[in-house]
C-alpha positions in Angstrom: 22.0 146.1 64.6 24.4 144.9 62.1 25.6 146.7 59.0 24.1 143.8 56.6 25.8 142.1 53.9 24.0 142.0 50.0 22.6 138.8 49.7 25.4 137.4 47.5 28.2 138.4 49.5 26.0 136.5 52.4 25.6 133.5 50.7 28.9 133.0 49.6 30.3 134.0 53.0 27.8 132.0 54.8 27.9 134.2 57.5 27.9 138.2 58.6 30.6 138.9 61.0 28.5 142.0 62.4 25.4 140.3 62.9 27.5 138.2 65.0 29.6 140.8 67.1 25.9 142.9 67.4 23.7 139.9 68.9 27.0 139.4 71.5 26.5 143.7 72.1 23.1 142.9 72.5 22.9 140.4 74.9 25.6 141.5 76.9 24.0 145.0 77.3 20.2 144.3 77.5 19.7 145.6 74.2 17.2 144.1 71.2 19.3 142.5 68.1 17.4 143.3 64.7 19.3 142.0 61.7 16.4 142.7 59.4 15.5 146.4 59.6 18.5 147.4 57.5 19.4 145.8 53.6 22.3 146.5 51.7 20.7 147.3 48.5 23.3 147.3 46.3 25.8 144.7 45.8 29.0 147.1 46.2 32.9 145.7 45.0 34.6 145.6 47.8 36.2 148.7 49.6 39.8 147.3 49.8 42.4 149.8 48.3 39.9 152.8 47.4 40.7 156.5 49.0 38.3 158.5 51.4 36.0 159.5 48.7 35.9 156.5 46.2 35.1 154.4 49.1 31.9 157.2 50.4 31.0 157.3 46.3 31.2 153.2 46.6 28.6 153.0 49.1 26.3 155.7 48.4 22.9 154.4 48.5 23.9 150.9 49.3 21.2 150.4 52.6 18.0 151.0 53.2 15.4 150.3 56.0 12.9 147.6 54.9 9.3 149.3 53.6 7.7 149.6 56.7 10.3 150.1 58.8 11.1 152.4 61.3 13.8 152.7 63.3 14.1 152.8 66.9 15.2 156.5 68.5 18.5 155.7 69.3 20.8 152.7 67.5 23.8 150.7 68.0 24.8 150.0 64.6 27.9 147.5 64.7 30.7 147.0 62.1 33.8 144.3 62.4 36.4 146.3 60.5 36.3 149.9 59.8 38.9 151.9 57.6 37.3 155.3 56.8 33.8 155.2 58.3 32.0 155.4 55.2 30.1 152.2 55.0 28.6 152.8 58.6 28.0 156.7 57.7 25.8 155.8 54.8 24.0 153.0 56.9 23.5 155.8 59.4 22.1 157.9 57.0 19.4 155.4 55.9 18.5 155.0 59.7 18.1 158.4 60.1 15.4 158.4 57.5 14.1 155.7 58.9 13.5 157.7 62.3 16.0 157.1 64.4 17.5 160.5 66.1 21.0 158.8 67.2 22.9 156.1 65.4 26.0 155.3 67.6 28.6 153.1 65.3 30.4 150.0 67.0 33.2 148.3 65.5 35.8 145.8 66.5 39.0 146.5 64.2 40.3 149.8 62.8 42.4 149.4 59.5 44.8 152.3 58.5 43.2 154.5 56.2 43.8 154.4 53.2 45.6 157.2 51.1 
């Protein structure tokens, strides 16, 4: 599954680059693309040029499953670009609560960290 947008950044993007790299992981491994389980439920500024923990204190409480929802045991949760890992360790952390036991990250780009 994709690490969702908020629904601003979506509209004015037009587009999620993860929900686009995690229906290609999908098909190409067999596995079940969900875009809708996870929201971003906060509209968070963007990460560019905070450290380690302004960027883990930026995204806290950002995602959530959908009420009802529960996740599957183990999920793929995909990310284009990733710089410290805290977007898709607080996205794991919702999914966890939402049941699953293993959240394995995916992402196509590292950045250098930032200092």
């Amino acid at each position: 599954m994709p690490v969702p947008l908020h629904p601003r950044r979506l509209r004015e993007r037009g587009f999620n680059p993860a929900a686009l790299l995690a229906r290609c992981v999908a098909q190409e491994r067999g596995g079940r693309f969900d875009a809708g389980l996870l929201e971003r439920v906060r509209d968070t500024p963007s990460q560019t040029g905070l450290d380690r923990r302004a960027r883990r204190a930026n995204v806290r409480g950002a995602f959530r499953v959908r009420a009802g929802g529960r996740a599957a045991s183990v999920v793929w949760l995909v990310d284009d670009v990733v710089t410290t890992g805290s977007t898709l360790a607080e996205a794991a952390r919702a999914l966890r609560r939402a049941g699953a036991r293993e959240v394995v990250a995916i992402c196509i780009a590292r950045t250098p960290e930032a200092r």
